[in-house]
C-alpha positions as CSV (number, residue, x, y, z in Angstrom):
1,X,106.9,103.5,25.3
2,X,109.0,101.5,27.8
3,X,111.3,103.3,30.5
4,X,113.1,101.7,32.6
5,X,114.4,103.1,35.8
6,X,117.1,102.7,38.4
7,X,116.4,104.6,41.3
8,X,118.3,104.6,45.2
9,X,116.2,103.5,47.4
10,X,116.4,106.4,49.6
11,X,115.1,108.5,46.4
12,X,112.5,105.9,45.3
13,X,109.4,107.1,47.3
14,X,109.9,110.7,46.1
15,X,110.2,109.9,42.8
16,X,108.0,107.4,42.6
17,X,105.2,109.5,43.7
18,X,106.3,112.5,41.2
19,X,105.6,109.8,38.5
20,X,102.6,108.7,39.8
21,X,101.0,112.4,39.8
22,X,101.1,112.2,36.5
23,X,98.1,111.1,35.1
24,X,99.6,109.8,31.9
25,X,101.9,107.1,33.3
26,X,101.8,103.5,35.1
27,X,103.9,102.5,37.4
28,X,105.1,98.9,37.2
29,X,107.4,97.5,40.2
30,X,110.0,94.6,39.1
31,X,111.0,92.8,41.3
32,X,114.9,91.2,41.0
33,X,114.3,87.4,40.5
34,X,117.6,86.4,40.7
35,X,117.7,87.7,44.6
36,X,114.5,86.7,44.9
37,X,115.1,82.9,43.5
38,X,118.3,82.9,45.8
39,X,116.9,83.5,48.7
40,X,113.9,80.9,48.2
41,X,116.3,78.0,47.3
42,X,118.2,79.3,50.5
43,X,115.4,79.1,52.8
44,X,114.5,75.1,51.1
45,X,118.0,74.5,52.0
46,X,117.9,75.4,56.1
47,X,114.8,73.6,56.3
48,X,115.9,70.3,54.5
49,X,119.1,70.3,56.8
50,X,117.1,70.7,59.9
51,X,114.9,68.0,58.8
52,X,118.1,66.2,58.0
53,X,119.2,67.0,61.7
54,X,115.7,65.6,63.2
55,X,116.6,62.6,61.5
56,X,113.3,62.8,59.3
57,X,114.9,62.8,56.1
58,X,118.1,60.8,54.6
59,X,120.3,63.4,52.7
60,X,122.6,62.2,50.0
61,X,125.4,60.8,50.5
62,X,128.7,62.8,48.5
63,X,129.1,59.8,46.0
64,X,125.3,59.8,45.2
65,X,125.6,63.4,44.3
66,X,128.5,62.9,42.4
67,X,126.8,59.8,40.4
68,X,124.4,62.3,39.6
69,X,126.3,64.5,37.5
């Protein structure tokens, strides 16, 4: 069987390690993709506009992104 568990992270360590002293259970940590995904397509971002700014890469123009859609 499945469980899945929200826990506060200021309670996490405790309970994790109650669960974990049981010999009978695994312990599998999921991580939040959406957050995760966010923040990567965040950092891509900065670094494409400080290229931009070093004047090593053209960026778009506003009518070339519209076109696109």
């Amino acid at each position: 069987m499945e469980v899945l568990l929200e826990i506060e992270d200021k309670r996490a360590t405790e309970v994790l390690s109650a669960l974990k002293a049981l010999k009978y259970t695994k312990i599998k940590t999921i991580k939040n993709n959406s957050k995760d995904k966010f923040l990567k397509d965040l950092k891509a971002s900065v670094k494409e506009v400080n290229l931009a700014k070093q004047g090593k890469i053209k960026l778009k123009s506003f009518d070339e992104f519209l076109n696109e859609l």
